[in-house]
C-alpha angles and dihedrals in degrees: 000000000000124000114270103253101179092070100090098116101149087058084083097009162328126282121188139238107185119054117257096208111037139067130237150025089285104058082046085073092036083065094057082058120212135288104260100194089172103102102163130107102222120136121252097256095084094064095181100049090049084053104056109126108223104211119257111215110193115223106159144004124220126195136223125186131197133170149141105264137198113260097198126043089007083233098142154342124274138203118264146200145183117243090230086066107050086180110043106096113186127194121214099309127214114201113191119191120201118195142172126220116278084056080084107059089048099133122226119297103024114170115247086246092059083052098045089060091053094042142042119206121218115195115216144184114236104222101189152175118199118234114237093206111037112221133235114260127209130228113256113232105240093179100058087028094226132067144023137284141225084252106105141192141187114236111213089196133030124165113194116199158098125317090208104192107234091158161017146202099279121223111256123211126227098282083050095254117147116254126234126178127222098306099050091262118151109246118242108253111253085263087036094057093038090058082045086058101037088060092239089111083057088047099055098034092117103356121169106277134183125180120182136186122216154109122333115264114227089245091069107033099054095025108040103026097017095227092312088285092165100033136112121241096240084053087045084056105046101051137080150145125308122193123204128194134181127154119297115195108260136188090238141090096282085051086226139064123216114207129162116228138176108266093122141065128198145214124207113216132200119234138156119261126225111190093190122091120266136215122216131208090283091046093252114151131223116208090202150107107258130215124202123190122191118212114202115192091350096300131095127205115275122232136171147264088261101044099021122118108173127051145187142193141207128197118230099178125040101206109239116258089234089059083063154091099199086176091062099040085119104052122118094007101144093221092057086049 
């Protein structure tokens, strides 16, 4: 399976993840929509044709990363919120995006509901540790497609924790409104409910996760964004490389390795920061710094590696299922300990 090359959304501009004008976790996942899995054009009449699942097979699983960060000393992650929802309050969020494969001949420009029929979006939690000392990460091997190669780089930040699943793409109706069933729950997408079923959400809630900030491997930098050669200077600035690990199966006593490599990249964003605690809509209060950040026309203002307090990541490459144990994803992870 090749990278998905047709993901570079932030080249032209940002798309978000998290809704701008609603509160809670939950329209969080409204906002990743729902997977339609429906594609024909038949009237409404025929409600059982409408209603044929199509099956979902999972082949690979992606990661995206936003939180609040500290701007000063890059110690930890902080929570974060959008202007536009004064109320909403968000801790570090993992998006995993499991896909199948015809997710990956999607061409440019794909709309999200395209994606959305080829994918299905789990919503996690990052419980995390930092590490004190970042590790080295290795270069993928994009050739082979598996692997690492000789090619290293240090990592100035590496955090080291649990996805823990709070959320899915929800199903949406035929005027694109989210479904919920008799108790006001948002309803698992069609792929979402599929993965449910097939036992994979089970597999990846709380699987061993590592995320780590650092210099852009030459990969990305000449292959994926070819030196930068139509970007801005303030966009040149604000990006950077982003390392992801999760258990690979090893011939060793843990049965697994956990090496960060380089299928990510990273933008550094600029918010205000609020050092007073904060109450959210269910009077819950957050003794933490806060960090909103105000998007205007779908875009924020970019930052650097050095100002920047709010980040997020994009994944260019979804790590194939075979590479996999999926059986052992949890392992190792120091919440779980």
């Amino acid at each position: 399976m090749t990278a998905r090359t047709t993901i570079l959304l932030l080249v032209t501009g940002l798309s978000l993840l998290a809704c701008d004008g609603e509160t809670g976790i939950e329209d969080t996942d409204e906002t990743f929509g729902g997977g339609d899995t429906d594609n024909n054009d038949d009237d409404d009449d025929d409600d059982e044709e409408e209603e044929e699942i199509i099956p979902f097979d999972p082949v690979a699983v992606g990661v995206e990363f936003e939180a609040g960060l500290d701007p000063i000393f890059k110690s930890e992650f902080l929570i974060y919120r959008y202007q536009s929802a004064a109320e909403t309050f968000l801790r570090p969020l993992v998006t995993l995006s499991v896909t199948n494969i015809d997710y990956f001949s999607l061409p440019a420009g794909s709309t999200e509901e395209d994606r959305n029929a080829n994918r299905c979006q789990l919503l996690a939690e990052f419980d995390y540790v930092i590490d004190d000392t970042p590790p080295t990460a290795l270069a993928f091997d994009y050739e082979s497609g598996t692997g690492f190669l000789s090619e290293s780089y240090q990592l100035n930040f590496f955090a080291e924790g649990a996805a823990n699943i709070i959320g899915y793409s929800a199903l949406l109706d035929e005027t694109g409104e989210v479904v919920r069933d008799a108790d006001g729950i948002l309803v698992p997408s069609n792929n979402c409910q599929q993965i449910i079923d097939q036992g994979v959400y089970d597999q990846l809630d709380g699987m061993h996760l590592g995320i780590g900030f650092g210099p852009m491997s030459d990969f990305m930098r000449t292959e994926l964004f070819d030196d930068y050669a139509d970007f801005e200077e303030d966009q040149i600035d604000a990006i950077a490389g982003a390392y992801i690990a999760m258990n690979h199966p090893a011939d060793n006593e843990d049965g697994y390795n956990f090496i960060p490599t380089n299928w990510n990249y990273m933008y550094y964003f600029a918010g205000e920061i609020e050092p007073d605690s904060a109450i959210d809509a269910d009077g819950n209060a957050f003794d933490s710094v806060l960090v909103t950040v105000d998007p205007s026309s779908s875009n924020l203002e970019f930052s650097t590696p050095f100002d920047g307090n709010f980040v997020r990541v994009f994944p260019y490459w979804y790590e194939d299922f075979p590479n996999l144990d999926l059986d052992n994803m949890k392992a190792g992870a120091p919440a779980a300990e």
